[in-house]
NUROTOR-831563 format. One record per residue (C-alpha): residue in one letter; residue number from 0; z, x, y. Coordinates in steps of 0.05 Angstrom, whole numbers, plus 32768, in hexadecimal, padded with zeros to 4 digits. Each point is the difference from the previous one (the first is absolute). Layout:
# NUROTOR-831563
  res    n     w     u     v
    A  NUM     Z     X     Y
...
# end
This chain:
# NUROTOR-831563
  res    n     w     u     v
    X    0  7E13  8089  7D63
    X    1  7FD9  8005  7FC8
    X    2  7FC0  7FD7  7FE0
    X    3  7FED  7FF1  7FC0
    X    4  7FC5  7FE8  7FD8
    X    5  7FE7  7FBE  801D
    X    6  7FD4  7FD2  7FDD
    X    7  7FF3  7FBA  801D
    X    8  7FC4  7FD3  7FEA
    X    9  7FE9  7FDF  8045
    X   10  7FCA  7FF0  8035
    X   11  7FE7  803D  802F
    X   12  8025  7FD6  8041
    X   13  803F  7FFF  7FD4
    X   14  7FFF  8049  7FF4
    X   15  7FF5  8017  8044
    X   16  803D  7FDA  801D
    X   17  8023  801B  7FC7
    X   18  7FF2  803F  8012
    X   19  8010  7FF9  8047
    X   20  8046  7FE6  7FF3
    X   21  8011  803B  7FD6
    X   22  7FE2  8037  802A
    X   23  8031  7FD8  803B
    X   24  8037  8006  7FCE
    X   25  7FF8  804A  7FF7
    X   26  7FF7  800C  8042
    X   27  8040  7FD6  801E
    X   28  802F  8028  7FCC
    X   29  7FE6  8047  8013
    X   30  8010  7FEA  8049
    X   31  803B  7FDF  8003
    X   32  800E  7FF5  804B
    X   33  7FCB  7FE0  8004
    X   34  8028  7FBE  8010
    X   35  801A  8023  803A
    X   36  7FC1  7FE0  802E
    X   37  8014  7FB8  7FF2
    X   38  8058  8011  8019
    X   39  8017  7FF0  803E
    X   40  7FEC  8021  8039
    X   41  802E  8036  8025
    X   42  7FF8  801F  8042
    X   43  8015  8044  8004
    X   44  801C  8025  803D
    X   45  7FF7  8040  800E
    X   46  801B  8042  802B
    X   47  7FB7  8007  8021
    X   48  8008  7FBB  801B
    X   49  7FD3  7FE4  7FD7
    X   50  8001  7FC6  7FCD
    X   51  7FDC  7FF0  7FC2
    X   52  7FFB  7FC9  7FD5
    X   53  7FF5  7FF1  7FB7
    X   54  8022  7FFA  7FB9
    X   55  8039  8026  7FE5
    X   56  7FDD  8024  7FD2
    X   57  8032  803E  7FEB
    X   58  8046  8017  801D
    X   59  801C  8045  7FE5
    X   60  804D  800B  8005
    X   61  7FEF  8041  803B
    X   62  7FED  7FBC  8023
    X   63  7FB0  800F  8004
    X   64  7FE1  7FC1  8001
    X   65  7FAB  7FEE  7FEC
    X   66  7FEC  7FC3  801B
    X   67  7FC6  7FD9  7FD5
    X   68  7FB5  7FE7  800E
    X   69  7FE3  7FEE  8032
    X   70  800E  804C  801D
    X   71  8022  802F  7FD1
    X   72  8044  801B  8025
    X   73  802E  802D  7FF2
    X   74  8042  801F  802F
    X   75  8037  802B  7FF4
    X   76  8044  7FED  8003
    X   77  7FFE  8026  8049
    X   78  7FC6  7FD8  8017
    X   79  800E  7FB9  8003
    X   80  803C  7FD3  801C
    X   81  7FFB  7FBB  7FDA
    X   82  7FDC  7FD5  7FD1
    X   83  8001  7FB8  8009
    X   84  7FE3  7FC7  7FED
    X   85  7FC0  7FEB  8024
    X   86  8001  7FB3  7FEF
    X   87  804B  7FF2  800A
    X   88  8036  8005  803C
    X   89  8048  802D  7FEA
    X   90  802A  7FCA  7FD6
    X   91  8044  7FE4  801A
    X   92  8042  8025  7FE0
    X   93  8012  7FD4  7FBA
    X   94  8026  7FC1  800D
    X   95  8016  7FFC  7FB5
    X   96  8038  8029  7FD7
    X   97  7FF7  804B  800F
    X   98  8021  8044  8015
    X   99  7FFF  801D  803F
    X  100  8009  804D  7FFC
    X  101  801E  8028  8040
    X  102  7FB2  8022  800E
    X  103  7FE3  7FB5  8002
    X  104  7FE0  7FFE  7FBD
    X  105  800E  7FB2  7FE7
    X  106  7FEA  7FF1  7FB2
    X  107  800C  7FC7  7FD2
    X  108  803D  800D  7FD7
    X  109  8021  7FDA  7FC4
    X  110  8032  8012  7FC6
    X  111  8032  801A  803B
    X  112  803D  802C  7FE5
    X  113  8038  8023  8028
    X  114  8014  803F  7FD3
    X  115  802B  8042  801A
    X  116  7FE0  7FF7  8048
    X  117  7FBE  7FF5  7FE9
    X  118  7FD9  7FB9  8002
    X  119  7FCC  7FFA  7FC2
    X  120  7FC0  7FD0  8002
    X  121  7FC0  7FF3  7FE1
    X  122  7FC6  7FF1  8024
    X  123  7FBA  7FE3  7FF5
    X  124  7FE3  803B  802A
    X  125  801C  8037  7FCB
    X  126  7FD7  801D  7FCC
    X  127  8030  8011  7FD2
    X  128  8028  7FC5  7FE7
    X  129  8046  8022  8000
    X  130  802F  7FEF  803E
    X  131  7FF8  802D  8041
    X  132  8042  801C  8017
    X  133  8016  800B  8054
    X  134  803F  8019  8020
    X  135  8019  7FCB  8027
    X  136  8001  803E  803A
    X  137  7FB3  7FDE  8008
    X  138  8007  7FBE  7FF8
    X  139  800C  7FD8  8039
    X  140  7FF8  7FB0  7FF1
    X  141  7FF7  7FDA  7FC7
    X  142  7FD8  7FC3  8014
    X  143  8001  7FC1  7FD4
    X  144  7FFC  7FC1  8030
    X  145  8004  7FF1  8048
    X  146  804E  7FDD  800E
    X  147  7FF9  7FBF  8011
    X  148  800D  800E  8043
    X  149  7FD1  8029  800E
    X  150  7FBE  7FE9  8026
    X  151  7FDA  8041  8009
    X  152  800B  8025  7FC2
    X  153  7FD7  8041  801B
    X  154  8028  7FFD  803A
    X  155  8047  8001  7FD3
    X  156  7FE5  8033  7FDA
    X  157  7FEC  8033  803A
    X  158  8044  7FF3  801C
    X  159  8022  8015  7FBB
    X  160  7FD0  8039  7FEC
    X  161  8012  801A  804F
    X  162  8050  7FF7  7FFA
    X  163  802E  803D  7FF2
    X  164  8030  7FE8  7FCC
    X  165  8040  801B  7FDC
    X  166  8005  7FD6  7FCA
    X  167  7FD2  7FDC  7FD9
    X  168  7FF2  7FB3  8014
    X  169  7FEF  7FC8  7FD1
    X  170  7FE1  7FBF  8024
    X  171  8004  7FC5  7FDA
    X  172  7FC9  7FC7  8005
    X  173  8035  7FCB  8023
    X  174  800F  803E  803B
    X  175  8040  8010  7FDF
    X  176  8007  804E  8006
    X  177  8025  8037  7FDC
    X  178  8009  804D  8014
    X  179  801B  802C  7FD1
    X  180  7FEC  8034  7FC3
    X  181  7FD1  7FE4  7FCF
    X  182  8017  8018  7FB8
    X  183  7FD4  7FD1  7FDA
    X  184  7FC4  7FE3  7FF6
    X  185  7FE4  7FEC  7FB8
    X  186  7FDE  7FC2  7FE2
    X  187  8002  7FD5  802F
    X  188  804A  800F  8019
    X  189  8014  802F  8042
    X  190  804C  8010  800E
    X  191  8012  8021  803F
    X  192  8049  801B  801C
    X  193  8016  7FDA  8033
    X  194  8042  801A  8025
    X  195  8018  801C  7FB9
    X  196  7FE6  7FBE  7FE0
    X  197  7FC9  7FF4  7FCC
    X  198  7FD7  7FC8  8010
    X  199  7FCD  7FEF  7FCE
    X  200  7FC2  7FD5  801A
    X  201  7FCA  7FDD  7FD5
    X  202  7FBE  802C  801D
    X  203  7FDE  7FBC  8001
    X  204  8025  7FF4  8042
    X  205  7FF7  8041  801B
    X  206  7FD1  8000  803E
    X  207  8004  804E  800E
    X  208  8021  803D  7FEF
    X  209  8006  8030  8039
    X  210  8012  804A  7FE5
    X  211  802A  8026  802D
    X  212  7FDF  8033  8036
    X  213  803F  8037  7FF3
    X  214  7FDD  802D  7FD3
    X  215  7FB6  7FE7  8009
    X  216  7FC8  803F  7FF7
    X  217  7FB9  7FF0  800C
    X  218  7FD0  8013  7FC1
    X  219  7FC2  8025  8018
    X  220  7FD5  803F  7FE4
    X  221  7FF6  803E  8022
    X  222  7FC0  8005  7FFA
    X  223  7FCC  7FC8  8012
    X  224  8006  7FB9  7FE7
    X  225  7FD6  7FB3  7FF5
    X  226  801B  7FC3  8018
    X  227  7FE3  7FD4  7FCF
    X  228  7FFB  7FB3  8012
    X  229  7FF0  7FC1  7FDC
    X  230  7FDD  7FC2  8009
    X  231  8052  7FE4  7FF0
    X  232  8026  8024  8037
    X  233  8018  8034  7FD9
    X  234  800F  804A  8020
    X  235  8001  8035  7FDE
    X  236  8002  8050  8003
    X  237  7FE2  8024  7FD8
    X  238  8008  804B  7FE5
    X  239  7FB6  8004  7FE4
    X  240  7FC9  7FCD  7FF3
    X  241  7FBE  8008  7FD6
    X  242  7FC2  7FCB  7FEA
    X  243  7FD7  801D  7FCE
    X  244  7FD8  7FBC  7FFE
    X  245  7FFD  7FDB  8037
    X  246  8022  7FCC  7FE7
    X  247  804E  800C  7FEB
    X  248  8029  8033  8032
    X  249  803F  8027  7FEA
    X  250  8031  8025  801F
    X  251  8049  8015  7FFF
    X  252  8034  7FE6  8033
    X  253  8030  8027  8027
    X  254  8035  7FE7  7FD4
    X  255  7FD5  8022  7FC7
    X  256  7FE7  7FC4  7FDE
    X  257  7FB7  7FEE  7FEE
    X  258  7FE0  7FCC  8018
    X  259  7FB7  7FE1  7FEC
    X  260  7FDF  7FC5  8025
    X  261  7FBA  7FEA  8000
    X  262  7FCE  8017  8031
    X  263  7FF8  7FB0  8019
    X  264  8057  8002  8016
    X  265  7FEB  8041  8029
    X  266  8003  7FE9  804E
    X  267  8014  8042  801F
    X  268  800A  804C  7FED
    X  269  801D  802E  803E
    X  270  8005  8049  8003
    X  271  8048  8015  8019
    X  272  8018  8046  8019
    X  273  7FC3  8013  7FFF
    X  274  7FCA  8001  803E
    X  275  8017  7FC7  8024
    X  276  8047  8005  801F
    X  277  8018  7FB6  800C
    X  278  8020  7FFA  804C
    X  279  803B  7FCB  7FDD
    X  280  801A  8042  7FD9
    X  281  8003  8027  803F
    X  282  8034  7FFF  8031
    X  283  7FE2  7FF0  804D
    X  284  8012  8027  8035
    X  285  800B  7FC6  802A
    X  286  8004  7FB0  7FFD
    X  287  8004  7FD7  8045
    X  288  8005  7FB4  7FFB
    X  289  7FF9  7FD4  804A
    X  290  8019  7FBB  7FF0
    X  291  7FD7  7FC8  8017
    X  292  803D  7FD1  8011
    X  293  8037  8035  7FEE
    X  294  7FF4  7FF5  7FAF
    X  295  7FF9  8048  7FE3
    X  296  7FD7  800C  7FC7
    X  297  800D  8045  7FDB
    X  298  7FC6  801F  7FDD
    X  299  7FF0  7FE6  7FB2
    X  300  7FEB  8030  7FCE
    X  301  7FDD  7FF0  7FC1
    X  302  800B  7FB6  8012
    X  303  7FF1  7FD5  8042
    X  304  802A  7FF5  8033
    X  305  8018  7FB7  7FF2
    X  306  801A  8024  7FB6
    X  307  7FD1  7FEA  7FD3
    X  308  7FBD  802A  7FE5
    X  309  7FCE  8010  8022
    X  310  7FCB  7FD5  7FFB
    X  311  7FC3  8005  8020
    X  312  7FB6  7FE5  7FF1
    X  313  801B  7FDF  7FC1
    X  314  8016  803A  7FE0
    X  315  8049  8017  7FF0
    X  316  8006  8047  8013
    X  317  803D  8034  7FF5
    X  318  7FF9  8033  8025
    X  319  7FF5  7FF4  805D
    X  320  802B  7FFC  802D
    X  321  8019  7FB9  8022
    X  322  8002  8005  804A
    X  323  8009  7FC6  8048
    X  324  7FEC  8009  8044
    X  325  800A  801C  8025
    X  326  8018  8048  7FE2
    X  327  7FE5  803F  7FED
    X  328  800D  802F  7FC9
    X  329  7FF5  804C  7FFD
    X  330  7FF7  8030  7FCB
    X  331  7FFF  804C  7FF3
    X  332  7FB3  800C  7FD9
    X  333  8014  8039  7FCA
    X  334  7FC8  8033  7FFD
    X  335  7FBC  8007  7FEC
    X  336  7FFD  7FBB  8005
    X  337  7FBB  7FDC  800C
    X  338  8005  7FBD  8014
    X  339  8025  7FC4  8006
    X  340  7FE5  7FB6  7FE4
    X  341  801F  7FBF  7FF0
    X  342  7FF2  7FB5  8005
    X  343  8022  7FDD  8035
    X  344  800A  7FB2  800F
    X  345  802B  7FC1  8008
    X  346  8026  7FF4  7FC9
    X  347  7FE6  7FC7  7FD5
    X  348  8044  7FDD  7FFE
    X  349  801E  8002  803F
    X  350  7FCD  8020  8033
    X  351  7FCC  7FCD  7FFB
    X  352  8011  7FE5  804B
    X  353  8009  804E  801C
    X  354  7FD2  8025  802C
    X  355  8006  804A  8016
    X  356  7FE3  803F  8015
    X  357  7FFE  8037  7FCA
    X  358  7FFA  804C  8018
    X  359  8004  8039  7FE9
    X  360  8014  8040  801F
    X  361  7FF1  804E  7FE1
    X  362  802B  8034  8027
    X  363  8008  7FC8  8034
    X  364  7FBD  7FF3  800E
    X  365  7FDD  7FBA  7FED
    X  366  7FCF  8002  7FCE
    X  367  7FC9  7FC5  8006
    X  368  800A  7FD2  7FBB
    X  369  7FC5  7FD6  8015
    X  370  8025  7FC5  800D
    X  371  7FED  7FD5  803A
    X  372  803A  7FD0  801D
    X  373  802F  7FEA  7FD7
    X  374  801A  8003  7FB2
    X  375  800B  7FB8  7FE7
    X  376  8002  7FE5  7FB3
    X  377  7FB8  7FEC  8013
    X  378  7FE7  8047  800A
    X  379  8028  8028  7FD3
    X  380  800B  8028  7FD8
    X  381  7FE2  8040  8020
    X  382  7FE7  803C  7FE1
    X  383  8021  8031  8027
    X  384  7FEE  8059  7FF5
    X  385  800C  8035  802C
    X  386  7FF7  8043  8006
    X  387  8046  8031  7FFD
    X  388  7FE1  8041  7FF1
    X  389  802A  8034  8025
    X  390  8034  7FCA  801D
    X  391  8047  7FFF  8005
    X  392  8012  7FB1  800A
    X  393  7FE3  7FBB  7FF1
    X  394  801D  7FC8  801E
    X  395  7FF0  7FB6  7FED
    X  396  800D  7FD0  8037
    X  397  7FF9  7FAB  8000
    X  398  8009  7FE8  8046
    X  399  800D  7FB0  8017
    X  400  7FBB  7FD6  8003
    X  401  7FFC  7FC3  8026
    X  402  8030  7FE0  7FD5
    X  403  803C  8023  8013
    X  404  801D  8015  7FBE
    X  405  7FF5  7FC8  7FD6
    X  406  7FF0  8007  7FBD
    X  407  7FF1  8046  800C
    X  408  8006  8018  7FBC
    X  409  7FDF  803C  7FF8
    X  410  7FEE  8023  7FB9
    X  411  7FE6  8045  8001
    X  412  7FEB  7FFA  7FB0
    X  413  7FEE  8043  7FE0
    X  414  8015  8030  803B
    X  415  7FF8  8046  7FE5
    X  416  7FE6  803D  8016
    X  417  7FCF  8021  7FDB
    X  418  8007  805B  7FF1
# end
């Protein structure tokens, strides 16, 4: 920036403020982050266990993030697990008109279009104002409206997104539903083959649209990978993510489209495939389920056991498992891993009336989680780490309390183990 020649005729009090507000001028557009101290607050987890906290203040695409003032910060993509918002709980998943991909990523979607197997949409999340393009191999539901049946829309949705289908489904808002091939869908209009039949449907009464499961892939990189959340529900994976600013973060989906938000939408940013190994991608070894009064309860993953999300402390999380007493599930720890952590309590939902006893067992033996008594929705949630250096099996275990099984909705938010 440069200055010219300044001549003002004024009082020596004038001049000096003056002067003050230009020197600030100069100075605020020679550093230009400096905003970054009055953004939102993050708290940033990393592979030493420890957590720091502070603004957003730079993201580079080989995921090395700099925290701001108070404390400078900066980690390596290697070096940290997540980034989340200090001031406010993990949102809900969006309510309104959006897409549900088959890896879990949900975004707002308009301007739909069905063209030579590949569904078209624009977005308010893209950068670029062109239409992104997806195979429909990775689309799995097209959510515009709860049917007017339907009570617990999260509930209807987990039970679609968890089907195996072989044709696609199209759920109208009165309940009326259709199962076919969907060959069109454009301005407003959807047509789908029913039984060697075209039936065309105004998309106005069109609840859902269910894509078949047949030829479904999941879209993830090799490499590792953010799980960016918003303050509006939305999911998304992303292949690369920068903030030069502190203020505006970009990055560039999995489907290969770029995306640009605002610092402020920012609730979450996870590090996948990378240092933390998430026990609901694993297989267990094991899973035993005693039935209180003969009612069996199989083990949830990514979701809580009564089929809805796991919600725990207020916040919406995506990745946990969803267990019920009493049962115990083992798994295989793959090497040179370090330790295991999550966040475990009664779901927020349905658990509030539970109580249990929470253990957990490394190569069989019990580790102390420094628990006293009982896990209720009073107590919880519990920070739970433990030491796996060198092990072979971790086993998470939620026995009866004193009452009997009900309401024992257990959420194991977060449960990873940490390389």
């Amino acid at each position: 920036m440069s200055v010219g020649p300044l001549s003002v005729v004024c009082g020596p009090r004038v001049a000096l403020a003056a002067t003050a507000c230009l020197i600030g001028l100069l100075c605020s557009s020679r550093n230009p982050r400096r905003a970054t101290a009055d953004g939102p607050t993050f708290v940033l987890e990393t592979v030493s266990g420890e957590s720091f906290r502070g603004p957003l203040a730079q993201l580079r695409a080989s995921w090395t993030v700099r925290l701001g003032p108070p404390k400078r910060l900066r980690r390596d993509g290697d070096a940290w697990l997540t980034l989340r918002r200090a001031d406010l709980p993990l949102p809900p998943h969006p309510n309104e008109a959006h897409l549900i991909l088959t890896n879990g990523d949900r975004l707002p979607a308009a301007s739909l279009k069905l063209a030579s197997e590949r569904l078209s949409f624009t977005s308010p999340l893209l950068a670029k104002e062109e239409a992104a393009r997806l195979p429909l191999s990775v689309v799995s539901v097209l959510w515009l409206v709860a049917p007017d049946d339907v009570r617990d829309a999260e509930h209807f949705r987990r039970k679609l997104l968890a089907e195996r289908r072989r044709h696609d489904v199209v759920v109208l808002r009165n309940g009326d539903v259709l199962e076919g091939v969907l060959v069109q869908l454009e301005s407003g209009q959807l047509r789908i083959e029913v039984a060697r039949r075209n039936v065309d449907v105004d998309l106005a009464k069109v609840a859902v649209v269910a894509f078949s499961s047949e030829l479904a892939t999941v879209p993830r990189p090799r490499g590792p990978y953010g799980r960016l959340v918003l303050t509006d529900g939305t999911r998304l994976s992303l292949r690369s993510a920068g903030c030069a600013d502190g203020e505006t973060l970009t990055g560039t989906t999995v489907f290969d489209a770029d995306v640009r938000v605002p610092i402020e939408q920012v609730a979450a940013l996870d590090l996948h495939q990378g240092r933390a190994v998430y026990l609901s991608d694993l297989k267990p070894l094991r899973y035993e389920h005693t039935p209180y009064l003969g009612l069996a309860w199989p083990l949830a993953v990514d979701g809580s056991v009564a089929g809805r999300a796991l919600q725990l402390a207020g916040a919406v999380h995506d990745k946990g498992l969803g267990m019920h007493s009493a049962s115990h599930v083992t798994y295989a720890l793959p090497a040179s891993c370090q330790r295991f952590e999550a966040r475990v309590g009664l779901d927020d939902q349905t658990g509030r009336r539970g109580s249990v006893r929470v253990r957990v067992r490394v190569d069989g033996k019990e580790r102390d989680l420094g628990l006293k008594g009982e896990l209720t929705h009073r107590n919880s949630p519990l920070a739970v780490r433990v030491d796996v250096a060198g092990a072979k099996e971790l086993t998470l275990v939620v026995d009866f309390g004193a009452g009997g099984d009900v309401g024992d909705h257990v959420n194991w938010v977060d449960a990873r183990i940490v390389k």
